[in-house]
C-alpha positions in Angstrom: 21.8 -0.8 -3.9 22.2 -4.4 -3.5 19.1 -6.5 -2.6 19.6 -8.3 0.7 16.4 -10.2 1.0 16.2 -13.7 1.1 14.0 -15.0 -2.9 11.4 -17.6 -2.0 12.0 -20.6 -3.5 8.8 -21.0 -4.7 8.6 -17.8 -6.5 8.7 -16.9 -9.9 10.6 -13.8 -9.5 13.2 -12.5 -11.6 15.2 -9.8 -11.4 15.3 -8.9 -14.9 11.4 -10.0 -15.6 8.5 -8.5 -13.3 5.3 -9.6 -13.7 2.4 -7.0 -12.6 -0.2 -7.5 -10.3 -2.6 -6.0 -12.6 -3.0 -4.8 -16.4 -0.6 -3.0 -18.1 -3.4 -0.2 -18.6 -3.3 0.1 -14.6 0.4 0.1 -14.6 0.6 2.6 -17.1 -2.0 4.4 -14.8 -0.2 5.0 -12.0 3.3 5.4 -14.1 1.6 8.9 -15.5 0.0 9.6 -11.7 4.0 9.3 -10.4 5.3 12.8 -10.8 2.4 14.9 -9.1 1.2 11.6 -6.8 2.4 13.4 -3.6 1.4 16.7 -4.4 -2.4 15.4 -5.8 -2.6 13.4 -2.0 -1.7 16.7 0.0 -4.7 18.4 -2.0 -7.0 16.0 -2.2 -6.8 15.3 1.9 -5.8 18.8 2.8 -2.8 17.0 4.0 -5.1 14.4 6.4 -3.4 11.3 4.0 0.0 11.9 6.3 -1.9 11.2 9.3 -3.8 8.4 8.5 -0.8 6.8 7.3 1.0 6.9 10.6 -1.8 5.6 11.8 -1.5 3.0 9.6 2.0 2.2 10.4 1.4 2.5 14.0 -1.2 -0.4 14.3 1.1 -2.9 12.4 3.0 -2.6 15.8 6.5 -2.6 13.8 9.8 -2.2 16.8 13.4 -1.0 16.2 15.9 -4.1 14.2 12.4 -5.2 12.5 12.7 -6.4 9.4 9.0 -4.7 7.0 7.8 -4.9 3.9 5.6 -2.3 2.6 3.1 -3.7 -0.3 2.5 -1.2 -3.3 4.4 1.1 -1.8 3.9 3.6 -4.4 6.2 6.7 -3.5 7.3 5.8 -0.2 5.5 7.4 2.2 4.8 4.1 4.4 7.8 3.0 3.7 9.5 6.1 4.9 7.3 6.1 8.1 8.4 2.4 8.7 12.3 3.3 8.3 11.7 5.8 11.3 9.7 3.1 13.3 12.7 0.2 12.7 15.6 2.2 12.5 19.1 2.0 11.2 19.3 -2.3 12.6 16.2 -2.5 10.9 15.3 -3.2 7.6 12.3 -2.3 5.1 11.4 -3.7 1.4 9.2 -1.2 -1.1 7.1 -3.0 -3.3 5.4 -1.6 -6.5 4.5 -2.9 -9.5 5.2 0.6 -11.1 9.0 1.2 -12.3 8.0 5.0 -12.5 7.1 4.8 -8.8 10.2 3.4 -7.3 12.3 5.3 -9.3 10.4 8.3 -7.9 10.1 6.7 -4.4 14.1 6.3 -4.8 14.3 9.6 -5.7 12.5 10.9 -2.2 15.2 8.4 -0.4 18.3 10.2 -2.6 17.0 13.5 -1.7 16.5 13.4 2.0 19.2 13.9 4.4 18.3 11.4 7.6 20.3 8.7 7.7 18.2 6.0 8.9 15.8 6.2 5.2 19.6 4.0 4.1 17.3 1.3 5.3 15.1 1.1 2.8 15.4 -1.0 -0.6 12.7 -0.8 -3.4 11.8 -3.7 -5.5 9.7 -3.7 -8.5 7.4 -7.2 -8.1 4.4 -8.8 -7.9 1.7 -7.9 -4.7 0.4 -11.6 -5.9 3.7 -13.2 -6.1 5.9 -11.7 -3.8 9.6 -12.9 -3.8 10.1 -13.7 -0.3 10.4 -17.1 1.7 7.8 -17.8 4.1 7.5 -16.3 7.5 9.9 -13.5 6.6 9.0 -10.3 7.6 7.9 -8.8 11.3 5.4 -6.4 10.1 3.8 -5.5 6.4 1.8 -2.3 5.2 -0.4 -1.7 2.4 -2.0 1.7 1.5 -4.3 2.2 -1.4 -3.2 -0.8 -3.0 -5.1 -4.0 -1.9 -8.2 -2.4 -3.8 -6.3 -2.5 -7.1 -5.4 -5.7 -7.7 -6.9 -8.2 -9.6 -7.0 -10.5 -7.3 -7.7 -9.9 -3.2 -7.7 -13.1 -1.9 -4.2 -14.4 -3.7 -2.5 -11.3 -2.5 -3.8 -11.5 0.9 -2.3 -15.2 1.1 0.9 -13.8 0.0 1.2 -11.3 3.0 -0.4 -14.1 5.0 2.6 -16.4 3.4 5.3 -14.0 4.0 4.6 -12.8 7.7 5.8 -14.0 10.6 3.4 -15.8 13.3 2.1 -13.7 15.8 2.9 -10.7 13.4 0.7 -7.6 12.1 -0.4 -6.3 8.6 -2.0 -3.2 8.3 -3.7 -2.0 5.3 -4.9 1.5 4.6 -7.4 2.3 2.2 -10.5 4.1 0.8 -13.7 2.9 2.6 -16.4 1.1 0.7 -19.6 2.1 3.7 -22.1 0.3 4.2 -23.8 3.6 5.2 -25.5 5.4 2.2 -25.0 8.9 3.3 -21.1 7.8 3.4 -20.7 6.5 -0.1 -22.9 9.2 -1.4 -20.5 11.7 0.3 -17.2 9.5 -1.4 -18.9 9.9 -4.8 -19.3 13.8 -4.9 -16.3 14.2 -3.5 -14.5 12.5 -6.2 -16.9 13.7 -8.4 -16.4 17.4 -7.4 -13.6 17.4 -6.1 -10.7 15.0 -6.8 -11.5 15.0 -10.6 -11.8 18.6 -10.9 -8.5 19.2 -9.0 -6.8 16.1 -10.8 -7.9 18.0 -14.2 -5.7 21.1 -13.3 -2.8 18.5 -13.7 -3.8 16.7 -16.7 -4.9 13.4 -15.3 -8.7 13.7 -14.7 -9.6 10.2 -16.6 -6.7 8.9 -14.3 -8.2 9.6 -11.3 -12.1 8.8 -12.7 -11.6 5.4 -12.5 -11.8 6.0 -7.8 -15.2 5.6 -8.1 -15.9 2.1 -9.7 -12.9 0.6 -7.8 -14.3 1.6 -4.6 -17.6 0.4 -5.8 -16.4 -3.1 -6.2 -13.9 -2.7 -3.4 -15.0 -4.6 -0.2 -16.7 -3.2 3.1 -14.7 -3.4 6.3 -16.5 -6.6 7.4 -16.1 -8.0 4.0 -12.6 -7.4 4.6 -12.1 -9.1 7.8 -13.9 -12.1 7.2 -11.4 -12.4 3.7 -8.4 -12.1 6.5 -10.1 -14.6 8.8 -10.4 -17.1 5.5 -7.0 -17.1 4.6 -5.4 -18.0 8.0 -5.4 -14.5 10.1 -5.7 -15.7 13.4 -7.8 -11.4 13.7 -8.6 -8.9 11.9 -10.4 -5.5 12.7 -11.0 -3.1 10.1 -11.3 0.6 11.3 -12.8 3.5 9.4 -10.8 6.9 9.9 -11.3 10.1 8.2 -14.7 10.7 8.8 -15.2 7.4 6.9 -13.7 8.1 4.1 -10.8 5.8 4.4 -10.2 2.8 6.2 -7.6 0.3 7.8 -7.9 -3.5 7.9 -5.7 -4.9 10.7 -4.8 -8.4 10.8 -2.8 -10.4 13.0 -0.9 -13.6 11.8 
């Protein structure tokens, strides 16, 4: 599919040459998580992740003929959400920094029969770099992906960069409390739970590393005032599931 987007000028992307947003031991992370990624989320969440994402999607306020980006879009699920949300005038980019993600993301798009998913285009790129001109894009998502790269602030200047004035990004995450029962709760769980089930498909050190990068993740208010610093005129960060997860809002 040919790319329709319009390069920032200022960006050093190149087709042919991607540079990652993080290591290429966390790329070759989530390259390995790709094939059982959706079926590991149902699991893990007892199939609350679907929810929460059109949640998500909902509060970046996204209308029919918008033109979205979703940032690490891993295997589409916001992106698919956001195709529904824009429709067949409409338009949405899939970023990952994973090649094994997009093809599988790409895969999902092949395989499903509604018409308005043609929408969609997936681009492998940098969440720190993103090859778009300024101002260019209605509405952007993020799920579980702001907390992995190596730097927070540059990417969230990129979205703040590439969205329009007056326009929403909503990112979805897991939720660093404040409240000690809360991240004692996160711990075991991923202690006892989303390791142990990750074992039965072979990627238990993949899924060990949850629990530092939540640890130096950011609260919700940490998180808002990082929005606030780089030019978001708001930004409200709600915890869902329990407090489990949580979703930054931020209005250009």
């Amino acid at each position: 599919m040919a790319m329709t987007f319009v390069p920032s000028t200022s960006s050093s992307f190149r087709p042919t040459l991607i540079r990652c947003a993080n290591s290429n031991e966390r790329r070759a992370l989530f390259s390995r998580i790709a094939p059982v990624y959706d079926n590991l989320n149902d699991l893990l969440s007892l199939g609350q992740h679907r929810i929460w994402k059109r949640m998500a999607v909902s509060w970046t306020g996204a209308k029919m003929g918008d033109r979205v980006l979703d940032v690490c879009c891993g295997s589409g699920d916001l992106s698919f959400l956001l195709s529904d949300q824009v429709g067949s005038h409409g338009k949405v980019i899939g970023l990952d920094f994973s090649k094994d993600q997009l093809l599988f993301a790409s895969s999902r798009q092949e395989s499903l029969s509604k018409n308005c998913f043609t929408n969609i285009e997936w681009v492998e790129g940098d969440a720190l770099d993103l090859p778009f001109s300024d101002g260019w894009f209605d509405a952007i998502t993020m799920g579980y992906g702001l907390r992995n790269v190596v730097d927070k602030q540059k990417a969230m200047q990129e979205i703040f960069r590439v969205l329009k004035t007056g326009s929403t990004v909503s990112i979805l995450d897991f939720n660093k409390s404040n409240e000690l029962l809360t991240s004692a709760f996160t711990e075991w769980m991923i202690d006892n739970i989303v390791v142990p089930v990750a074992t039965g498909y072979g990627l238990s050190e993949e899924y060990r590393y949850l629990k530092s990068s939540i640890r130096e993740f950011l609260t919700g208010k940490e998180l808002e005032k990082l929005a606030l610093e780089v030019g978001f005129s708001a930004a409200r960060h709600y915890e869902i599931g329990g407090g489990l997860m949580g979703c930054l809002v931020a209005k250009r």
